[in-house]
N, C-alpha and C positions, 0 to 999 in steps of 0.2 A: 504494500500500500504506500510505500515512502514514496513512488514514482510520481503518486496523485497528487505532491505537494508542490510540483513545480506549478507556476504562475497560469498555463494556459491548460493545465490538467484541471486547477481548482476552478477556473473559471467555467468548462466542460463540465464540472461537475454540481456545482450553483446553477448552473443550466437546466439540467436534468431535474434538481431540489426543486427548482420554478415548476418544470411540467409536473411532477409528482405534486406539487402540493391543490393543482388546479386537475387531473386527474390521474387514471392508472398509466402508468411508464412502462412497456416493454421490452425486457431485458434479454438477448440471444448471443447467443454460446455456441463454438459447436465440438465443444470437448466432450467427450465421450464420458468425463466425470463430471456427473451432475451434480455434487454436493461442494467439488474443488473447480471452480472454474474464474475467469475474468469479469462474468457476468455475477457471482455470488458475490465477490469480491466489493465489485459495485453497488451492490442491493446494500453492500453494508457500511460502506462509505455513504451512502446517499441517506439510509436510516439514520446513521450517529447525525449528520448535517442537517436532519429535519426533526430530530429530539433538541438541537440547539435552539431551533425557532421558538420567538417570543408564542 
């Protein structure tokens, strides 16, 4: 997850916070592990960012 903290990742990812909080975001993968993937990775970055919200 540390990659997500350069400038144009965090902004990509305030992005996403935006669509998730106005409605459902969908997340695609095409790792054959469903529980360890890039897209999990995001669902959980993007939850912690929207537990911050006022």
């Amino acid at each position: 997850m540390e990659e997500l903290h350069a400038p144009e990742k965090t902004r990509f990812v305030r992005r996403i916070v935006r669509m998730a909080i106005n409605g459902n975001v969908t997340l695609v993968y095409g790792a054959r592990d469903t529980e360890h993937n890039n897209a999990r990775v995001l669902e959980e970055v993007v939850a912690r960012y929207m537990k911050e919200l006022p």
